[in-house]
Kinemage of the C-alpha trace (Angstrom):
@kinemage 1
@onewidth
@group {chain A} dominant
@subgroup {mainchain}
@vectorlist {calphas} color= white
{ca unk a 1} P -10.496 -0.974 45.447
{ca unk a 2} L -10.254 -4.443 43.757
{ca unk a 3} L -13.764 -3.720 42.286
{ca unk a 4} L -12.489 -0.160 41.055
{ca unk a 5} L -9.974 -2.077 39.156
{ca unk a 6} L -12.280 -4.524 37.876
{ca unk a 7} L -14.427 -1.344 36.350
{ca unk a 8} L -11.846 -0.031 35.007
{ca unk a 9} L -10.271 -2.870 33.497
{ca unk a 10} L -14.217 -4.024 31.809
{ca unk a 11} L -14.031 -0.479 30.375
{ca unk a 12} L -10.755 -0.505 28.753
{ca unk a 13} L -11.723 -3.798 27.814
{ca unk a 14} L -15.216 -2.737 25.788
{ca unk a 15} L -13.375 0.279 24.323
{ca unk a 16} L -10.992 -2.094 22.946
{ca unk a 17} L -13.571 -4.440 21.591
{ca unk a 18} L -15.367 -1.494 19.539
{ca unk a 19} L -12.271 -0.344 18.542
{ca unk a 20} L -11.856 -3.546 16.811
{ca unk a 21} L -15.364 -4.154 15.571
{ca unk a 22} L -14.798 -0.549 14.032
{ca unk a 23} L -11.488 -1.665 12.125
{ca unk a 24} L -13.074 -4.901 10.742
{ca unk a 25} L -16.006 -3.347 9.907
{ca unk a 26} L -14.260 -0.146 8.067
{ca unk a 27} L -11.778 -3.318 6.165
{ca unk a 28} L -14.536 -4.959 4.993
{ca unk a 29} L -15.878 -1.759 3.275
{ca unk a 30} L -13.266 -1.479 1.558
{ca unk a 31} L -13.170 -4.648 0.668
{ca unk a 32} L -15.900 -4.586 -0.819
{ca unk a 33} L -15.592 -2.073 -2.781
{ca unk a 34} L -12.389 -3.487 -4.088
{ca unk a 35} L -14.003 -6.069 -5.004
{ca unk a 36} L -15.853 -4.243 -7.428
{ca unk a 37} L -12.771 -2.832 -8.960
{ca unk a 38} L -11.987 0.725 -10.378
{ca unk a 39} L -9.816 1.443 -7.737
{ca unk a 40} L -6.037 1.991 -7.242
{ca unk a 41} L -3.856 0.017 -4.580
{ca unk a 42} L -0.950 1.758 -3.362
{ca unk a 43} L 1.728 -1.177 -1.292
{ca unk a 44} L 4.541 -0.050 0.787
{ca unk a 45} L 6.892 -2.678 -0.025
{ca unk a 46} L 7.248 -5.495 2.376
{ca unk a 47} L 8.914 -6.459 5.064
{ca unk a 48} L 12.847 -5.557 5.575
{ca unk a 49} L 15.675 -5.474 8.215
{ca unk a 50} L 15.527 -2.736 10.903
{ca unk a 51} L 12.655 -0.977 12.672
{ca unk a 52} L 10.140 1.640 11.453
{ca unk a 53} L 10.042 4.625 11.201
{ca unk a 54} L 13.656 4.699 10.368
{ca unk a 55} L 15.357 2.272 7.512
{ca unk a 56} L 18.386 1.902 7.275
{ca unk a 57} L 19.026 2.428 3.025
{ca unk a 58} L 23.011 1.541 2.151
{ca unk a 59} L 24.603 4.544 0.100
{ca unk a 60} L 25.486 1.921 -2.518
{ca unk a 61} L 21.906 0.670 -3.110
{ca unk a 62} L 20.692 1.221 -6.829
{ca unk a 63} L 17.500 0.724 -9.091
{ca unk a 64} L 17.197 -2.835 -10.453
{ca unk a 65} L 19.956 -4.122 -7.654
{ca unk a 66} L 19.550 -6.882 -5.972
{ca unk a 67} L 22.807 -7.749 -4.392
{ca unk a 68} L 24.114 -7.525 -0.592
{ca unk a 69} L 24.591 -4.014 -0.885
{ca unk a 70} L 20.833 -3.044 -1.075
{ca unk a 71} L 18.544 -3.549 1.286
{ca unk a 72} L 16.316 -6.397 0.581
{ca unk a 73} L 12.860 -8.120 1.444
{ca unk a 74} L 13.988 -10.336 5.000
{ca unk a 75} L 11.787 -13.991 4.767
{ca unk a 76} L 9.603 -12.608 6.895
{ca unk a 77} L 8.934 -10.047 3.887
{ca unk a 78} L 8.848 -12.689 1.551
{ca unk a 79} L 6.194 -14.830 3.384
{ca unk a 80} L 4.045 -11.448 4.053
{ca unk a 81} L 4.226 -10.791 0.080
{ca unk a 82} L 2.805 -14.601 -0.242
{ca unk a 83} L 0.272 -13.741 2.407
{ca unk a 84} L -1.149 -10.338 0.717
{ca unk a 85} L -1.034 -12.021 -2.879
{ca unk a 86} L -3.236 -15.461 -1.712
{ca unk a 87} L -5.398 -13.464 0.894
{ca unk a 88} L -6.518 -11.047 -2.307
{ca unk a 89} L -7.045 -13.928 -4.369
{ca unk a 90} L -9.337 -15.876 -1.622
{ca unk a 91} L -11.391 -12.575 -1.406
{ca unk a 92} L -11.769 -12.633 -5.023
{ca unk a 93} L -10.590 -8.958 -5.834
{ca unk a 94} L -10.072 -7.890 -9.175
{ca unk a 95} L -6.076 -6.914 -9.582
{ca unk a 96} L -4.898 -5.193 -12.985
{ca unk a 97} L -1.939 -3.708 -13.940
{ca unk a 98} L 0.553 -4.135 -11.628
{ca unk a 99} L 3.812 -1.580 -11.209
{ca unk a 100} L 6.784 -1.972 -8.926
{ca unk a 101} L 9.492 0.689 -7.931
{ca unk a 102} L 12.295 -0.364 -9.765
{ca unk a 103} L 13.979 -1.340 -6.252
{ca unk a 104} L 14.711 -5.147 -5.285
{ca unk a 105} L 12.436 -4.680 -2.413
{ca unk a 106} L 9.500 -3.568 -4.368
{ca unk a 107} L 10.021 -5.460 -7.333
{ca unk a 108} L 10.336 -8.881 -4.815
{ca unk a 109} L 7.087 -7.608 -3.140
{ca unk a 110} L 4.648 -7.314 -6.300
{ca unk a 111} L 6.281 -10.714 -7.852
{ca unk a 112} L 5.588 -12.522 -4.949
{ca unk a 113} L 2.499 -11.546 -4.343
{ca unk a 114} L 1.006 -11.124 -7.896
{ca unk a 115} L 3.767 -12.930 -10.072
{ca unk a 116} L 3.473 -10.010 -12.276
{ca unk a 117} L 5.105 -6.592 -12.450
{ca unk a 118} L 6.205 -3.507 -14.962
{ca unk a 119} L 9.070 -2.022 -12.726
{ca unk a 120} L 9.172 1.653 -13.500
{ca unk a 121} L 11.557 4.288 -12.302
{ca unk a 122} L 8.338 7.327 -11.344
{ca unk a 123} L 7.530 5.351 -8.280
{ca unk a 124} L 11.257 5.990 -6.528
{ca unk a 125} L 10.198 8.727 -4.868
{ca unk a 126} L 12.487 10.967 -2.933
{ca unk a 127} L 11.384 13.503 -0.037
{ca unk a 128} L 9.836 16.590 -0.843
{ca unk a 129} L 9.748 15.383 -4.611
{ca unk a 130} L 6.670 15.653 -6.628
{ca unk a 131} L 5.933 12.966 -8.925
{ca unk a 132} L 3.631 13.917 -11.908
{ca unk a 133} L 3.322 10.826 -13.023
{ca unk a 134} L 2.529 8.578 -9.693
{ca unk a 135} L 0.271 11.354 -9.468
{ca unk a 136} L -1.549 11.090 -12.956
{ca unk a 137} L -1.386 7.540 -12.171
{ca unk a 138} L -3.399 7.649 -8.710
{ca unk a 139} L -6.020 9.547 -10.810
{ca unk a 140} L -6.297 7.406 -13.648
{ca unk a 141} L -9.300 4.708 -13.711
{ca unk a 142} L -7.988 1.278 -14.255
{ca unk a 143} L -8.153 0.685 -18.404
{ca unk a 144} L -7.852 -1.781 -20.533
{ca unk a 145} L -7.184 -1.428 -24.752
{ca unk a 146} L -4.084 0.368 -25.945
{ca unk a 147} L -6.313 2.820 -28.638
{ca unk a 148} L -10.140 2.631 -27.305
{ca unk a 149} L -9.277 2.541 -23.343
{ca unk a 150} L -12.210 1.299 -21.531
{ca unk a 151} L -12.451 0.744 -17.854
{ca unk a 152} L -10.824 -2.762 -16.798
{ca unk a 153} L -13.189 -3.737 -13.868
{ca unk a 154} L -9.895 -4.503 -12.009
{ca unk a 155} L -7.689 -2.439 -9.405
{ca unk a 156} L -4.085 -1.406 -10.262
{ca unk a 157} L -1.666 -1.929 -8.018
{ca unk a 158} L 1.610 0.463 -7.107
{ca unk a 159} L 4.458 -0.725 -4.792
{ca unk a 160} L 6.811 1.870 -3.675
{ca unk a 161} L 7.960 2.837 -0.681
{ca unk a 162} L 7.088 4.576 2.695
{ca unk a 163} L 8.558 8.035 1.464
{ca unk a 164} L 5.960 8.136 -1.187
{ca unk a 165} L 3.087 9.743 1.859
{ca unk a 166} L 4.777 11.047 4.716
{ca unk a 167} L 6.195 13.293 2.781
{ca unk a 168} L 3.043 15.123 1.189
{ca unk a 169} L 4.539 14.046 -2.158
{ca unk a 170} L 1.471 14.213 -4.038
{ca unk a 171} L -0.220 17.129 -5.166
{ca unk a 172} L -1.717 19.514 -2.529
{ca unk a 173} L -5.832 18.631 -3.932
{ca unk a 174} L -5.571 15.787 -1.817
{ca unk a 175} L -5.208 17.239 1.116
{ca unk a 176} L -2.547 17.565 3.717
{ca unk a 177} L -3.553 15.052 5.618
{ca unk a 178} L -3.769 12.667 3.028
{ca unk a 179} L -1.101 13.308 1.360
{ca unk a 180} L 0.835 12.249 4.346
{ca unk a 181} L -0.421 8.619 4.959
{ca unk a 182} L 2.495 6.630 7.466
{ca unk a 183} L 2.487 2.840 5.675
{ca unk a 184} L 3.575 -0.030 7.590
{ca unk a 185} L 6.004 -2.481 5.426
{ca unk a 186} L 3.045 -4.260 3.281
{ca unk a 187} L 0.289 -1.971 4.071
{ca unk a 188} L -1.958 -0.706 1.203
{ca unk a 189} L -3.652 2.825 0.622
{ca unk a 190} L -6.921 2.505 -1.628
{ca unk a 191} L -7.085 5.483 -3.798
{ca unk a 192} L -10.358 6.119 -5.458
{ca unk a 193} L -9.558 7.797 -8.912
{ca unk a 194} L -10.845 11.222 -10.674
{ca unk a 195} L -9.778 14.737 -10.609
{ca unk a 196} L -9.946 15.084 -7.305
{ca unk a 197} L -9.081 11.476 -6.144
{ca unk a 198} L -9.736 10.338 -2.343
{ca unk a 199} L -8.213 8.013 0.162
{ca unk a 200} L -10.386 5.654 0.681
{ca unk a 201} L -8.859 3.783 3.614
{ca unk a 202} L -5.927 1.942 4.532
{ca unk a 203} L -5.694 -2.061 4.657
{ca unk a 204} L -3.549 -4.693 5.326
{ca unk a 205} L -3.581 -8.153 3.755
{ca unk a 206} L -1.681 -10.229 5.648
């Protein structure tokens, strides 16, 4: 019996291992090819009070509001934003433009982490909403020039919120499955841009 166990416990044990060899293994294609840039970065904002999947948003919260009656990055999100910002910059990946959901929590997230941010109102996404311009955004290689665009090298980087996937948001090309991506607070999607753009991957940083 005791050697039964012991089987059964060396198996769980090896499926566990390859599980994780499979996870680094899939991370570090992606960061590779993040590290060539041309790719977009989609954040769920960092860590806040409560437990996933349900968050607790205050009725009085509002855009650009970052008193007591919003929720708010906790200092354990504040250290994670820290975390993602210096663990990118240590694997020497090219970051871009950088927008922010014009929430406290998302704003906090991408200064913290990048010390740069345009805080826009298309990335407060609502259920069941379809945002054209996240979208067009998600598609768009990563330019630089005002006039003569020409592509940047870099990654851009989006932080919104959890909403933005679960829902199937995003237009139906990508694919119901895709479209409805769960985020952990500071876990990134990697989009890879075009007509028909493609989830790379999911990735955490921290």
């Amino acid at each position: 019996m005791h050697f039964f166990h012991r089987k059964i416990w060396g198996l769980l044990g090896w499926i566990l291992l390859l599980s994780t060899s499979f996870s680094h293994a899939q991370d570090q294609l992606l960061i590779e090819k993040l590290q060539q840039g041309g790719l977009n970065i989609f954040f769920r904002h960092a860590i806040t009070p409560g437990k996933d999947p349900v968050k607790f948003n205050p009725p009085t919260e509002r855009p650009h509001d970052c008193s007591s009656g919003s929720r708010q990055l906790n200092d354990e999100g504040r250290e994670q934003s820290r975390r993602i910002g210096q663990r990118i910059k240590e694997l020497n990946i090219p970051i871009g433009e950088v927008y922010a959901s014009s929430f406290c929590r998302c704003e906090e997230t991408a200064k913290l982490a990048f010390d740069k941010f345009s805080s826009t109102d298309w990335l407060v996404v609502r259920p069941g909403v379809f945002k054209p311009d996240l979208d067009r955004a998600l598609r768009s290689i990563p330019t630089k020039g005002f006039f003569n665009k020409v592509p940047s090298g870099k990654n851009n980087v989006y932080v919104g919120h959890g909403v933005t996937f679960t829902q199937g948001v995003l237009s139906s090309d990508l694919g119901l499955s895709e479209a409805r991506i769960f985020l952990e607070e500071g876990e990134a999607a990697v989009f890879q841009p075009g007509d028909k753009p493609r989830v790379l991957g999911k990735i955490k940083f921290y």
